[in-house]
C-alpha positions in Angstrom: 100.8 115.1 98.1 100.4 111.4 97.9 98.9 109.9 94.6 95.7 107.7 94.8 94.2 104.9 93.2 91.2 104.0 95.0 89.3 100.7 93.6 86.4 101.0 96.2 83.5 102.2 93.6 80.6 102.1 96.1 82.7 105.4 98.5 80.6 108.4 97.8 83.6 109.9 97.3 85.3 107.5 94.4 84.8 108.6 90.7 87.0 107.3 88.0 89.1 105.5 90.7 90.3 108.8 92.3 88.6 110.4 95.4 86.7 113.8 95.5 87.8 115.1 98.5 90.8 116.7 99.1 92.4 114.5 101.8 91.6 111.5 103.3 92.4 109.8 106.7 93.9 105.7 107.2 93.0 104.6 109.9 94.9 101.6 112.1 96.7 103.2 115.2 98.0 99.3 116.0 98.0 97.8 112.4 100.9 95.3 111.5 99.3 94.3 108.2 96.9 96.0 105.6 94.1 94.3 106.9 94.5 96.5 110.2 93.9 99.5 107.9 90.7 101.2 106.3 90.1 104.3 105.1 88.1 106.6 107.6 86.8 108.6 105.2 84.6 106.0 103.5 80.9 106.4 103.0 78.8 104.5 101.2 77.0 105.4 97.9 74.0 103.2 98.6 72.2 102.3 96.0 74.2 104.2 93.9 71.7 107.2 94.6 74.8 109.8 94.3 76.2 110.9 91.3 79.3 113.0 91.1 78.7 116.4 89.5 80.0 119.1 91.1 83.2 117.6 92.8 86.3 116.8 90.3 87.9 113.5 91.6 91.8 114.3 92.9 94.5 111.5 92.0 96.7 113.0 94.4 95.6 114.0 97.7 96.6 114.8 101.5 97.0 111.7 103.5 96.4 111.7 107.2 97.5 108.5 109.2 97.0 106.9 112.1 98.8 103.5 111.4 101.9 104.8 112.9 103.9 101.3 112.4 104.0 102.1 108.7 107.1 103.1 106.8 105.4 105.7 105.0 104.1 107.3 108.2 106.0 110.6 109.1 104.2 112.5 111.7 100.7 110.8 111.1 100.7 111.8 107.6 101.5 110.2 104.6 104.8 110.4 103.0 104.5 107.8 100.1 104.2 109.0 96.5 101.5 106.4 95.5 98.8 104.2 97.5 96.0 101.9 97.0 92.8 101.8 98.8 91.4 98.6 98.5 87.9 97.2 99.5 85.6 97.3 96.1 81.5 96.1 97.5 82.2 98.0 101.0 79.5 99.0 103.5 81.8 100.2 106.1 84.9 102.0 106.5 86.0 98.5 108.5 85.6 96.6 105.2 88.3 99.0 103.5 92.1 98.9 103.8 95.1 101.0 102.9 96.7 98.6 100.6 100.6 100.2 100.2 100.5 99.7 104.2 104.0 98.7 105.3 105.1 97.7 108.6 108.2 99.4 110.1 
């Protein structure tokens, strides 16, 4: 399992800079840069209407992966033992990025 920091505080899914679910995807099939990444598991707490109280955020997590160029991809999953999602004041998964991307 891959540890997570996630500094996008607007995800439905972010509380205390970890992520409630229990794995995410990156997305980025042809990235060459971390701006060629997002998270596809994003969604938007708009308004800040959604409050976390039954989930228990996870700092480390499965990682799919679709940006296949990066050195931590092994088999379209994740194989580093820390990243950063980035993209705090996001309204779309397009507006996040997978931060510890590497190209190969």
């Amino acid at each position: 399992m891959t540890r997570l920091d996630c500094n996008v505080t607007n995800c439905l899914h972010n509380a205390e800079n970890c992520c409630c679910k229990a794995a995410i995807i990156v997305e980025g099939e042809q990235a060459k840069d971390t701006c060629d990444t997002c998270c596809g598991s994003f969604d938007e707490n708009k308004d800040g209407a959604y409050h976390n109280l039954f989930k228990t955020p996870e700092n480390r997590l499965e990682v799919d992966c679709e940006a296949v160029k990066c050195v931590y991809n092994e088999g379209r999953h994740c194989s580093a033992d820390h990243i950063g999602i980035a993209g705090d004041g996001a309204s779309e998964a397009s507006h996040t990025e997978c931060a510890s991307f590497r190209e190969r």
